[in-house]
C-alpha positions as CSV (number, residue, x, y, z in Angstrom):
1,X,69.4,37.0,-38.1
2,X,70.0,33.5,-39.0
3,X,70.2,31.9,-42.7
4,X,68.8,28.5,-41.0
5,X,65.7,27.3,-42.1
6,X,64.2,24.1,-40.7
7,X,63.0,21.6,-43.0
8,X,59.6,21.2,-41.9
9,X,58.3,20.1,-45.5
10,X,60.8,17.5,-45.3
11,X,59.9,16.7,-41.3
12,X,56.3,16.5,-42.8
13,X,56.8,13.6,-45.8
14,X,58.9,11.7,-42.6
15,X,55.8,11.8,-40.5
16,X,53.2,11.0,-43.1
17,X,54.7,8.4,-45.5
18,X,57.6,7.3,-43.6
19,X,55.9,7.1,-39.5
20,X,52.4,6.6,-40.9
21,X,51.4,9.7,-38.6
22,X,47.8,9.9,-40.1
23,X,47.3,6.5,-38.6
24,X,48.3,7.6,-35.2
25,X,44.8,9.7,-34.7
26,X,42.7,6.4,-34.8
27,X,44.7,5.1,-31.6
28,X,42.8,5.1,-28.3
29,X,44.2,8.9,-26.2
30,X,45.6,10.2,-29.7
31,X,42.3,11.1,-31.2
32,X,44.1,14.9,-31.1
33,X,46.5,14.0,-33.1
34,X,46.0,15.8,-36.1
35,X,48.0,17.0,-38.9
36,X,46.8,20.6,-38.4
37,X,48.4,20.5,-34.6
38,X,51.3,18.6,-36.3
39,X,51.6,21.4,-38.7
40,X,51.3,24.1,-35.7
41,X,53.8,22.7,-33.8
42,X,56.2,22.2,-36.6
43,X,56.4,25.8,-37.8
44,X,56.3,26.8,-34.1
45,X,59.6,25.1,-33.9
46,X,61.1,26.2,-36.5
47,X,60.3,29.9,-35.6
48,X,62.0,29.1,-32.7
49,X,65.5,27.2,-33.8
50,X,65.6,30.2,-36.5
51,X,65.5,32.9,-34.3
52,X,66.6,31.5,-31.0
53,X,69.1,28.5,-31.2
54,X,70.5,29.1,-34.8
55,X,71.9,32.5,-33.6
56,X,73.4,30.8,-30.7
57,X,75.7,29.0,-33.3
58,X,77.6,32.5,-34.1
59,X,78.2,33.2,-30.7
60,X,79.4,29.5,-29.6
61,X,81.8,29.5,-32.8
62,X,84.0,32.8,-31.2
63,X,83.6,31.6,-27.7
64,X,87.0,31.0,-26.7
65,X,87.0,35.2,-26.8
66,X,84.3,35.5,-24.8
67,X,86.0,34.3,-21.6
68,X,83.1,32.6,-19.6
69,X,80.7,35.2,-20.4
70,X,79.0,32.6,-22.8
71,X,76.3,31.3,-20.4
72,X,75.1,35.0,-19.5
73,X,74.7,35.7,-23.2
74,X,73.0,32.0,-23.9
75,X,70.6,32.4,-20.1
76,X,70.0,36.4,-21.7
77,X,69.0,35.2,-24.8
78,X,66.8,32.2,-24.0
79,X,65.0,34.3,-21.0
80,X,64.4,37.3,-23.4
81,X,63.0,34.8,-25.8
82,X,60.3,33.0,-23.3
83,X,59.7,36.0,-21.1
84,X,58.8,38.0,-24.5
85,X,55.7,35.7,-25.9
């Protein structure tokens, strides 16, 4: 398991003080645009950078070992992860 955790209180303060994302819901077609499907999607990919891409990191550091294996392991890992939920 990975130590990375994505800043998504700091990804939050950007989109709400910084981009003015609570404005963005009283545009015409972004009426959806909420900061409870901001907040969904946010921890959603974090979840996934933590378990799925941050691992990745080990196994691209010691890559010169693995001798062109490394896009079987990375294809394995990504399909396991999107075939599994």
């Amino acid at each position: 398991m990975s130590d990375y955790r994505a800043p998504v209180k700091d990804m939050r303060f950007v989109m709400d003080e910084l981009a003015g994302f609570r404005e963005l819901s009283q545009i015409a077609g972004y009426e959806e645009a909420t900061p409870d499907l901001a907040d969904a999607i946010l921890e959603e990919a974090a979840k996934f950078t933590g378990e799925v891409l941050a691992p990745l990191n080990r196994i691209g550091d010691h890559a010169e070992r693995l001798e062109g294996s490394l896009q079987a392991v990375l294809r394995c890992r990504l399909e396991r992860h999107f075939l599994a939920g």
